[in-house]
C-alpha positions as CSV (number, residue, x, y, z in Angstrom):
1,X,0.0,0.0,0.0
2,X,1.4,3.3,-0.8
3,X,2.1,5.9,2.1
4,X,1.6,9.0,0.2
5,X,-2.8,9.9,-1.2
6,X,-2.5,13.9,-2.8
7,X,-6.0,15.4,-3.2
8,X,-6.8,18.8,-5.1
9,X,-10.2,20.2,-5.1
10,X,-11.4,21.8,-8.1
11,X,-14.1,25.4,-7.4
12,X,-14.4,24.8,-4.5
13,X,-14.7,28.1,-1.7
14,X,-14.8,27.8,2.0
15,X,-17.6,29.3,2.6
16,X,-19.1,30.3,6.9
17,X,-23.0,29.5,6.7
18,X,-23.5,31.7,9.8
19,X,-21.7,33.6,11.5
20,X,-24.6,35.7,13.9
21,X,-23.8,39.1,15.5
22,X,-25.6,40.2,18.6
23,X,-26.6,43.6,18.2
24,X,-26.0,44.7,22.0
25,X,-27.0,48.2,21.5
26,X,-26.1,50.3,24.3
27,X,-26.7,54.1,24.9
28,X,-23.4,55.4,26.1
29,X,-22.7,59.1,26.4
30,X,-19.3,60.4,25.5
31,X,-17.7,63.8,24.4
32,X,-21.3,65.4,25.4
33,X,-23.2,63.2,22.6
34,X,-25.3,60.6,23.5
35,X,-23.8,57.8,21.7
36,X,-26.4,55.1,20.4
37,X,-24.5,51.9,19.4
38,X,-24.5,48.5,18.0
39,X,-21.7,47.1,19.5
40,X,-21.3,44.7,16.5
41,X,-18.9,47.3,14.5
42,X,-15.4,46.2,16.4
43,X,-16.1,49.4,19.0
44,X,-18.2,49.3,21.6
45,X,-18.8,53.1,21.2
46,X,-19.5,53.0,16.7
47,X,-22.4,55.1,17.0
48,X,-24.2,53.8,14.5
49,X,-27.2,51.6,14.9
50,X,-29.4,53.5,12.9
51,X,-27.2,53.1,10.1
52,X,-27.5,48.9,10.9
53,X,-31.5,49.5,11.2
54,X,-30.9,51.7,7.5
55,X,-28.6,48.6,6.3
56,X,-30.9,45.6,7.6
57,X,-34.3,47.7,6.1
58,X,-32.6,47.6,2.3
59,X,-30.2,44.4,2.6
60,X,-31.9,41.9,5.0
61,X,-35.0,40.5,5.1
62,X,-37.6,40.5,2.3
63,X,-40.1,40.0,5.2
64,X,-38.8,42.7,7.2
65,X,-39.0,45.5,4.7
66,X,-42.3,44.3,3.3
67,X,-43.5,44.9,7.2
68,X,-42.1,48.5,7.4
69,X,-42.9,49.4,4.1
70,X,-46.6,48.7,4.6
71,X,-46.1,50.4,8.1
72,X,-45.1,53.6,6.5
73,X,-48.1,53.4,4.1
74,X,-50.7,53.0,6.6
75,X,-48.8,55.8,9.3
76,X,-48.7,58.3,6.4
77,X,-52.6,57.9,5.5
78,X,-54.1,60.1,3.5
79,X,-53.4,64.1,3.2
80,X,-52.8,66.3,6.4
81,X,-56.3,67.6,6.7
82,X,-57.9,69.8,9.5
83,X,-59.0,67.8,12.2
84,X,-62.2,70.3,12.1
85,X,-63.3,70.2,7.9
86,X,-64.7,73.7,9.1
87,X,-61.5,75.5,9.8
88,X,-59.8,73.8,6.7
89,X,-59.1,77.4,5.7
90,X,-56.9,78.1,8.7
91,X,-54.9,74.8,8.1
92,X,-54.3,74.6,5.0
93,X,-51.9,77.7,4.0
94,X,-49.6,76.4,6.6
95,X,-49.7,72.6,4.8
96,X,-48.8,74.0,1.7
97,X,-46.1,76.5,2.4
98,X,-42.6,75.5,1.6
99,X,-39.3,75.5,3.2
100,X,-36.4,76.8,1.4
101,X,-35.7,73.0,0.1
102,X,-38.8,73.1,-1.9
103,X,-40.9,70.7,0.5
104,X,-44.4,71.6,1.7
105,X,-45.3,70.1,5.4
106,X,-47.5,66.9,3.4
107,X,-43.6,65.8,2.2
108,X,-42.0,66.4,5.6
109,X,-44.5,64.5,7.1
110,X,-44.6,61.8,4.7
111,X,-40.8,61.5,4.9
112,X,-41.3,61.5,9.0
113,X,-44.0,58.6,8.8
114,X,-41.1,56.4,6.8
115,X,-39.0,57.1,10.0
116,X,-41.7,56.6,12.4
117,X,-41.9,52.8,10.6
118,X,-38.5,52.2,10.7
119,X,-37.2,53.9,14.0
120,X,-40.4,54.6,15.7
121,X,-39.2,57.8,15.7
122,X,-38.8,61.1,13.6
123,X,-37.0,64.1,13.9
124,X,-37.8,67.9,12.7
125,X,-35.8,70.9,12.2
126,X,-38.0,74.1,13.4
127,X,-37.2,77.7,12.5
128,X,-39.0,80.5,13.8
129,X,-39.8,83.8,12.7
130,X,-39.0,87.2,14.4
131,X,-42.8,86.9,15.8
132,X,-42.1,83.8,17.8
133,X,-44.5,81.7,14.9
134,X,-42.8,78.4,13.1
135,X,-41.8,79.9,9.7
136,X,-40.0,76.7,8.4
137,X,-40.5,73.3,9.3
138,X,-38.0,70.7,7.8
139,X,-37.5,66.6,8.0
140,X,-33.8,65.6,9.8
141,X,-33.2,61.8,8.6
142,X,-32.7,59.8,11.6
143,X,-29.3,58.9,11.3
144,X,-28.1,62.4,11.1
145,X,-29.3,63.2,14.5
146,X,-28.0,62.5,18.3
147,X,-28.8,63.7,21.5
148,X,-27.0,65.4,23.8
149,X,-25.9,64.2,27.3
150,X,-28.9,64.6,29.5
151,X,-28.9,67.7,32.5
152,X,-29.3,66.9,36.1
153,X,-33.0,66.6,35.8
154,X,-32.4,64.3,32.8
155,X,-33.5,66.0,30.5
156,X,-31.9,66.6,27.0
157,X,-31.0,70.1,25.9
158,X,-29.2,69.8,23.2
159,X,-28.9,67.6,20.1
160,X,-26.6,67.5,17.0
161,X,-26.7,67.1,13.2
162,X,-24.2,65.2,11.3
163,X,-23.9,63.4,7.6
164,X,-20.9,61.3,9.0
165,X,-22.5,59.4,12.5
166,X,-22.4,56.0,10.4
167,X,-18.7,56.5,8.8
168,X,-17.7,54.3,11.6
169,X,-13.6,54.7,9.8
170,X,-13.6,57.9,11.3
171,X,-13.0,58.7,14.8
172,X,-15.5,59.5,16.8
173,X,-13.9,62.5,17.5
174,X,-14.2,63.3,14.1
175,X,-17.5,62.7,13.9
176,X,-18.2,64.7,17.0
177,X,-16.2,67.6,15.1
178,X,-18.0,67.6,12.2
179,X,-21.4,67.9,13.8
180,X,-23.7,71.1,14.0
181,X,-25.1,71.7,18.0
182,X,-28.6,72.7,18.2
183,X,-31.0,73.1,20.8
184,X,-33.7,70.9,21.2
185,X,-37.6,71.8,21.3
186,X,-38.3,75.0,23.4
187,X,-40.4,77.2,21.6
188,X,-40.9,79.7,24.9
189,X,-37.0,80.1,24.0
190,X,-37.4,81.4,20.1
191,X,-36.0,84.5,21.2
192,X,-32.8,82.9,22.4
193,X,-33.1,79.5,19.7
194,X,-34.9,80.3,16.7
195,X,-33.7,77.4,15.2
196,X,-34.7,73.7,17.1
197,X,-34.9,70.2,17.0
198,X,-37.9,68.0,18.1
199,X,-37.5,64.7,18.5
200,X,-40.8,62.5,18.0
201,X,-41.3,59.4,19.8
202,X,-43.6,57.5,22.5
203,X,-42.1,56.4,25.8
204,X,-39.2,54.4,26.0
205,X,-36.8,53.4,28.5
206,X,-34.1,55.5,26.7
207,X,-33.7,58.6,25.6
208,X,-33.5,57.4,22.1
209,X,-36.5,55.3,20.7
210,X,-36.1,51.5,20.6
211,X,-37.4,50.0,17.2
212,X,-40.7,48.1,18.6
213,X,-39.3,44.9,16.6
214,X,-35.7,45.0,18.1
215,X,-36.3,41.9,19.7
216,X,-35.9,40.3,15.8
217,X,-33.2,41.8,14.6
218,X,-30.8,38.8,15.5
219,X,-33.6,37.0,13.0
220,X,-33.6,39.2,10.4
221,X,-29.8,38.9,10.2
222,X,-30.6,35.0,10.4
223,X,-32.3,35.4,7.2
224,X,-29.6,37.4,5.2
225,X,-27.2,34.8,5.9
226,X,-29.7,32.0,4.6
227,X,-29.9,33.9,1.9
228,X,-26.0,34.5,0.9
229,X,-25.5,31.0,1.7
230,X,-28.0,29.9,-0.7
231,X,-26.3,32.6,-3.2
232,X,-23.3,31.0,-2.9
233,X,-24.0,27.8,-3.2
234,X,-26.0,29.2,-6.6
235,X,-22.7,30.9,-7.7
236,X,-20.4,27.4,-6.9
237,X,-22.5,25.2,-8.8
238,X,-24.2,24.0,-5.4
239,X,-22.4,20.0,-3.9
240,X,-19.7,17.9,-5.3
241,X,-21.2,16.2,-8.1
242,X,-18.7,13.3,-9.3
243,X,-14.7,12.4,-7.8
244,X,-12.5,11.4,-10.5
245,X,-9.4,9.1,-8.8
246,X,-6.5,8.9,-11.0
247,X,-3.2,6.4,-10.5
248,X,-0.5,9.2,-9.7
249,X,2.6,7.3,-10.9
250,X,5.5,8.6,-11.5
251,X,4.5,12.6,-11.8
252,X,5.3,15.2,-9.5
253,X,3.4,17.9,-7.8
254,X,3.7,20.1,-10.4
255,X,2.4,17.6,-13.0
256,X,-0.6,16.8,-10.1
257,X,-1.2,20.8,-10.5
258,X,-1.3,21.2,-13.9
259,X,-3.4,17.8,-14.6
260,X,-5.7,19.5,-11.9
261,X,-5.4,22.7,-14.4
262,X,-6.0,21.0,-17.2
263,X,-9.3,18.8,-15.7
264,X,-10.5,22.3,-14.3
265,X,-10.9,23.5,-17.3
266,X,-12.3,20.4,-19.3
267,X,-15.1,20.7,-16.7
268,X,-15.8,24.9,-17.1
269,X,-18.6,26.6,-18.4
270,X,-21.6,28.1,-17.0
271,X,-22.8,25.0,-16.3
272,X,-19.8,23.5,-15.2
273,X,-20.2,20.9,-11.8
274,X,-17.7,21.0,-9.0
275,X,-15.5,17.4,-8.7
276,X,-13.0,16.4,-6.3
277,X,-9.9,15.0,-8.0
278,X,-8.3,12.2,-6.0
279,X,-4.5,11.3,-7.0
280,X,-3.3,7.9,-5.4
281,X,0.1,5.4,-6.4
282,X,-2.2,2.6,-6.4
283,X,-5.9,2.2,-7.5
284,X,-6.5,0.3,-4.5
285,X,-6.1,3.2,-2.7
286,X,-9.0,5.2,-4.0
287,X,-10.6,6.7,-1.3
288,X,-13.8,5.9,0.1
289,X,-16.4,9.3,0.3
290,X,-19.6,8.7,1.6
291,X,-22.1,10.9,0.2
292,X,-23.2,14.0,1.6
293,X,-27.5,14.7,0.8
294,X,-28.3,17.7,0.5
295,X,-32.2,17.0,1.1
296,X,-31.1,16.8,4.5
297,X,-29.7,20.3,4.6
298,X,-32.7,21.5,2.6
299,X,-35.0,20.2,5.5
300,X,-32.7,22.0,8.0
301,X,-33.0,25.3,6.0
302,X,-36.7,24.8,5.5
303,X,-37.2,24.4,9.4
304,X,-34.9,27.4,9.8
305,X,-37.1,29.7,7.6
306,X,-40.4,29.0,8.9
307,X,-39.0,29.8,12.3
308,X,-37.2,33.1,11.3
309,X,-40.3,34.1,9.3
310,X,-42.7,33.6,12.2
311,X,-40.2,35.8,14.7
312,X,-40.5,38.6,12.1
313,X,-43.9,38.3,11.9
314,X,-44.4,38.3,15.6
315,X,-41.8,41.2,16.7
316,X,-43.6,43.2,14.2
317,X,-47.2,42.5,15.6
318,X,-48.5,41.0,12.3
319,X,-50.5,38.5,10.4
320,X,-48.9,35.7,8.1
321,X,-50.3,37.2,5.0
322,X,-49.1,40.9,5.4
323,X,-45.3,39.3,5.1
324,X,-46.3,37.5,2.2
325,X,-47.3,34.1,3.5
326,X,-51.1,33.0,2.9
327,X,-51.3,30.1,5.8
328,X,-53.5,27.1,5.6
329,X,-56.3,28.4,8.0
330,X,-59.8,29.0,6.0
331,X,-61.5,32.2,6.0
332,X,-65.7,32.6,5.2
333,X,-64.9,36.0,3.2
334,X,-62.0,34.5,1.4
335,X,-58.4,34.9,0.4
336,X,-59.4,39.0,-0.1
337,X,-61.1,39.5,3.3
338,X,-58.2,37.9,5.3
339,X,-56.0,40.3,3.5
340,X,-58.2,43.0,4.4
341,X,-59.2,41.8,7.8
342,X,-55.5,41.2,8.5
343,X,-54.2,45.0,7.4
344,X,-57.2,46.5,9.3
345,X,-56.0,44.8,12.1
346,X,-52.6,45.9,11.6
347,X,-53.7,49.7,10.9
348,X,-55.6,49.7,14.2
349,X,-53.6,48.3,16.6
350,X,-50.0,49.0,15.6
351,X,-49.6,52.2,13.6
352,X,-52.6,53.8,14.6
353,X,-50.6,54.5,17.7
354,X,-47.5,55.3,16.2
355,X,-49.1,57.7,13.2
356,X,-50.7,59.2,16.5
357,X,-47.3,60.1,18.4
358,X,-46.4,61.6,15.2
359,X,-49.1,63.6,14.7
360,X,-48.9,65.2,18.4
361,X,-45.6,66.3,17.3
362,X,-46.9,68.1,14.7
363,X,-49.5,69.7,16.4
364,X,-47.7,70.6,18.7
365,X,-46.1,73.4,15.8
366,X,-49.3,73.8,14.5
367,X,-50.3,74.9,18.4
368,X,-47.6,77.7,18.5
369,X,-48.7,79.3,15.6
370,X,-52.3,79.3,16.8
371,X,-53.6,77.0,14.0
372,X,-55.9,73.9,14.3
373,X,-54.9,70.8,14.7
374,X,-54.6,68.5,11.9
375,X,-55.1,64.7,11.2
376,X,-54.4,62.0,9.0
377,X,-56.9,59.5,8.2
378,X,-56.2,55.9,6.8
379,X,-59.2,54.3,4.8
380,X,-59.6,50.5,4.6
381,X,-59.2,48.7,1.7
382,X,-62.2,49.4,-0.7
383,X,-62.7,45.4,-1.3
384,X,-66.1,44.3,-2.8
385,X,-66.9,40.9,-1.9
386,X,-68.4,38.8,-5.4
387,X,-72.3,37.8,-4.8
388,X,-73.4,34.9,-6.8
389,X,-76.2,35.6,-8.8
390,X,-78.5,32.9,-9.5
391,X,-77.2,32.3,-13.5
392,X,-73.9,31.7,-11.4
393,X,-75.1,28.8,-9.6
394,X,-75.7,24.8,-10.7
395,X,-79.1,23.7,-9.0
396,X,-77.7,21.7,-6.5
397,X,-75.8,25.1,-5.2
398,X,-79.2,27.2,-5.5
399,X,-80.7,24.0,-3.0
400,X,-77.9,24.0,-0.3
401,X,-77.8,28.0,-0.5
402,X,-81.6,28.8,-0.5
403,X,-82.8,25.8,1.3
404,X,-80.4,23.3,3.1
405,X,-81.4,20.8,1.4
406,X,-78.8,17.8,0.3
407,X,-77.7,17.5,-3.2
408,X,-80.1,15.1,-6.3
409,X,-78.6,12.9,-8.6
410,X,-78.8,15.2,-11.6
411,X,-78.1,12.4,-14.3
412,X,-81.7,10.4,-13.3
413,X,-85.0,11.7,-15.1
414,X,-86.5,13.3,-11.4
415,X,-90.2,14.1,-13.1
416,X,-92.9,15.2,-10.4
417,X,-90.4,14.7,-7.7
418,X,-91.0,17.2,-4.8
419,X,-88.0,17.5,-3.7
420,X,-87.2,19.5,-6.7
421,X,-86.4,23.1,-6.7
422,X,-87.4,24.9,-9.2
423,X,-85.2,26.4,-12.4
């Protein structure tokens, strides 16, 4: 038996299947900023989860953005309207007056209700006039804004804008630097602060708003790695399909490497399969490989899924079919009144609330300028159910609908039988 087995592999890339990250945010203040972290980024102190909220929104989950998108929708409703239709006239100058970036307050609070579904919070930039009254009123993406370190009665004064929080390669110093410092909401200070920052959110146990799904987030990273893994396996041609064992003789390993060349590219192409090229002195000493199924791994995947699409679903406060997944369960209206059962549900009892916060903060600048407050309404789905007509239904239908009565053998001549209904 010979001592000496060489083995090359032919397109064939390590590849990790999962390697999860914690997200561990922590709100840390440092250098007067209130840092809000991930933890994940190779500093405790990156400053920059809602950049990983931003990056797992467009590049995770399919589920998870379907979620938040529909959230946004049903926050933002229909127009900004007077909560009074009577005093329309008083609101609705102010709704269509423009800042100086060419956005009425309808945009500024649509681009605030995408926040509001993604951070369940939203932040505006106020500027006020030499009359005390809001003059301009503009949207501050969420990752460009950070709170200042809270006073003694804990209580934020300050916040600061920035472009650069997320460039996690620069210092935080840096980033500190390059940040504008701007007093937060105080309009009995306009004299002193004409321009201010209000930060939107419900209660939290942080200064800085939690996302109300957070608990998911390792899942939703679960999922983006299912998917990459599947990707690569896509871009490698997927398992070993075939060995080849071939008596090594007399070459060296410079012949075994250019044989493995040479066999490489015999096999190429965009269809080409991945093989494992064995290289022995002796055919008796062709390796054994036991099999690997990959119906096995396909089960453990499947499993995986189901389970990281139900803790989306559930961290979200949603139905099956709102993240795309139409269960088994039966419903008397249909496929169509599920949906719209399911969304109503949805509207009513999870961004009713949060479209709510964010119209308080609105109102609240609507209140110093002496103006009405407004609201946003959300209709339901206009679904209309189909009604069978009579011309739509076979005559044992018309006798289980109309009467309850049990179904007649259509194919036997059923002359003066009472039963019968009529045509």
């Amino acid at each position: 038996m010979s001592e000496k087995i060489t083995f090359k592999t032919v397109d064939i890339q390590p590849e990790k299947f999962l390697n999860l990250l914690n997200p561990d945010t922590q709100i840390a203040g440092y250098e007067n900023v209130l840092m809000y972290n991930t933890g994940i980024y190779g500093s405790k102190i990156d400053n920059a989860f809602p950049d990983l909220i931003i990056d797992l929104f467009q590049n995770g989950s399919a589920v998870n953005s379907n979620l938040i998108n529909t959230k946004a929708t049903l926050i933002t409703g229909n127009n900004l309207q007077a909560e009074d239709d009577k005093k329309s006239a008083e609101v609705e100058p102010f709704i269509r007056k423009r800042n100086k970036s060419g956005e009425n307050l309808q945009g500024v609070y649509e681009n605030a209700a995408s926040d509001m579904a993604l951070f369940d919070a939203a932040c505006l930039q106020v500027i006020f006039n030499r009359e005390g009254k809001v003059a301009e009123v503009y949207h501050i993406p969420i990752q460009n804004f950070r709170l200042g370190i809270p006073n003694k009665y804990n209580q934020v004064e300050w916040g600061r804008l920035s472009n650069s929080w997320g460039i996690i390669t620069n210092s935080i110093e840096q980033r500190i630097r390059d940040s504008v410092k701007i007093h937060m909401w105080a309009p009995d200070q306009w004299k002193k602060y004409p321009t201010q920052l209000m930060y939107i959110k419900k209660y939290s146990y942080a200064h800085y708003a939690v996302p109300s799904y957070n608990s998911s987030i390792p899942w939703i990273m679960i999922d983006r790695e299912i998917a990459s893994f599947h990707r690569n396996n896509i871009q490698s041609q997927f398992f070993l399909s075939m060995m080849i064992t071939q008596v090594r003789g007399s070459m060296s390993d410079e012949e075994v490497a250019k044989n493995a060349e040479e066999l490489e590219r015999f096999y190429a192409g965009s269809k080409g399969r991945k093989a494992l090229l064995s290289y022995v002195d002796q055919i008796a000493d062709k390796p054994v490989v036991d099999q690997i199924s990959g119906t096995e791994q396909d089960k453990v995947f499947d499993v995986l899924s189901r389970e990281t699409f139900q803790h989306i679903i559930t961290a979200h406060r949603a139905f099956p079919i709102l993240g795309g997944f139409d269960g088994s369960g039966s419903d008397l209206g249909g496929d169509a009144n599920k949906l719209n059962v399911s969304i109503m549900a949805f509207a009513q009892l999870v961004c009713e609330p949060m479209k709510q916060t964010l119209l308080d903060g609105f109102n609240r600048i609507f209140e110093v300028n002496q103006i009405p407050p407004v609201i946003a309404i959300t209709e339901p789905l206009k679904l209309t159910q189909p009604i069978a007509g009579a011309e739509d239904l076979t005559r044992n239908e018309r006798r289980a609908y109309l009467y309850g009565l049990g179904e007649i053998d259509e194919s036997v001549n059923q002359v003066n039988n009472p039963n019968l209904t009529p045509e």
